[in-house]
C-alpha positions in Angstrom: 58.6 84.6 -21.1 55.9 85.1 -23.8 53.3 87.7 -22.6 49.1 86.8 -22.8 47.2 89.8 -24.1 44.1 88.2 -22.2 46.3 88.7 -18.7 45.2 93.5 -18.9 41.5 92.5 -19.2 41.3 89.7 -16.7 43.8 92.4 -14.4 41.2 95.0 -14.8 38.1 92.4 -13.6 40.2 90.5 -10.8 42.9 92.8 -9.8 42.1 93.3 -6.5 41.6 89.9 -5.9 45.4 89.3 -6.2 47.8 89.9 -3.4 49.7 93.7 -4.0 53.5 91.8 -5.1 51.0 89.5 -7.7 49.4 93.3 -9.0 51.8 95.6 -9.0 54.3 92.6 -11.0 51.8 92.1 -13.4 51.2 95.9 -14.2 54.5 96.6 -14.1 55.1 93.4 -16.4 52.0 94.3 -18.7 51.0 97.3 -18.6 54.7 99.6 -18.0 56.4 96.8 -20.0 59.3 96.4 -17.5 61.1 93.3 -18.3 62.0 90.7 -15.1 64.7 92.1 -13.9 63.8 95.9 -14.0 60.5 94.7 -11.7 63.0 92.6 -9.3 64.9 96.3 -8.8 61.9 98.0 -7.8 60.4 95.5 -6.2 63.8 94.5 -4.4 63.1 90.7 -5.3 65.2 88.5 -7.2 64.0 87.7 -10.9 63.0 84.3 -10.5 60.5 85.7 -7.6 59.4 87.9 -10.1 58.5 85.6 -12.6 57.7 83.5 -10.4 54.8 86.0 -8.7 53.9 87.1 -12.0 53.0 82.9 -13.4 51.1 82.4 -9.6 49.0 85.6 -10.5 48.3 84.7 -13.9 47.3 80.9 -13.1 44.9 82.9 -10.2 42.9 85.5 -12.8 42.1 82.6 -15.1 41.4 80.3 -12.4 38.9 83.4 -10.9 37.3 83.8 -14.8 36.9 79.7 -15.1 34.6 80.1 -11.8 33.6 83.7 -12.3 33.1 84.4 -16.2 32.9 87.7 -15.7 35.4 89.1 -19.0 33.1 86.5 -20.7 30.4 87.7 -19.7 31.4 91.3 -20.2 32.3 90.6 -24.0 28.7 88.9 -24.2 27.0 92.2 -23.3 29.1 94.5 -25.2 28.3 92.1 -28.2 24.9 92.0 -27.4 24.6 96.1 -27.1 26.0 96.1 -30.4 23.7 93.8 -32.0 21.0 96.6 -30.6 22.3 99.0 -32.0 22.5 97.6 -35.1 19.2 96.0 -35.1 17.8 100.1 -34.1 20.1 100.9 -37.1 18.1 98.9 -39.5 14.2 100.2 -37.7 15.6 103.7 -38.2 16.3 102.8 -41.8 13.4 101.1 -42.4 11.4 103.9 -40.9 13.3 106.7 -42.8 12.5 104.6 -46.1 9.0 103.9 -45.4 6.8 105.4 -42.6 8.8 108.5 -41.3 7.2 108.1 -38.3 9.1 110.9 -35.4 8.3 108.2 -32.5 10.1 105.4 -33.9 12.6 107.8 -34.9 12.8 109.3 -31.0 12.7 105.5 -29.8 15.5 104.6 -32.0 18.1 107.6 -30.5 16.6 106.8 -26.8 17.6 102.9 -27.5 20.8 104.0 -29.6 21.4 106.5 -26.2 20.9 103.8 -24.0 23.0 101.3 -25.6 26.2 103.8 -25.6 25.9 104.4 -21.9 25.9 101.0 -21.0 29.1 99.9 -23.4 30.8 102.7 -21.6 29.9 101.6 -18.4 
């Protein structure tokens, strides 16, 4: 069974959403890298209910991000925050080239500040 690199994020966003079998297969499966059969032992399952758990959960987190968008919308911020910080780049820049002015060299840390806090957020 081929793994999707998408399923982590969408986990992380709509996790709790999913019953605890659909989780804990799919972090097992994804994140510990068990195969099939090593989560049907722990889980006490047979393999096919494994795989079969782990293809219902799947189907459910991009079902929840079709409706939701919220990993889209998440990468559309981050991008966003980065475009700030590059646009705050090029005033700092500007301003270090040209007026030297101290308050649009504060401003440009505060936004620079800002935009850091909320990536990590």
């Amino acid at each position: 069974m081929a793994k999707n690199l998408e399923i982590p994020f969408l986990l992380d966003f709509y996790g709790e959403m999913l019953t605890q079998k659909q989780h804990d297969c799919l972090v097992y499966y994804y994140e510990e890298d068990l195969s099939l059969s090593e989560i049907a032992e722990n889980e006490g399952i047979s393999r096919q209910g494994v795989r079969d758990s782990i293809k219902r959960a799947e189907a459910q987190l991009f079902d929840m991000e079709e409706r939701l968008g919220l990993a889209k919308r998440f990468n559309e911020m981050k991008k966003g925050i980065d475009e700030i910080v590059e646009c705050a780049d090029n005033i700092n820049e500007y301003n270090l080239n040209h007026t030297l002015s101290m308050e649009v060299n504060d401003n440009v840390a505060r936004i620079k500040t800002l935009a850091s806090f909320l990536k990590e957020g």
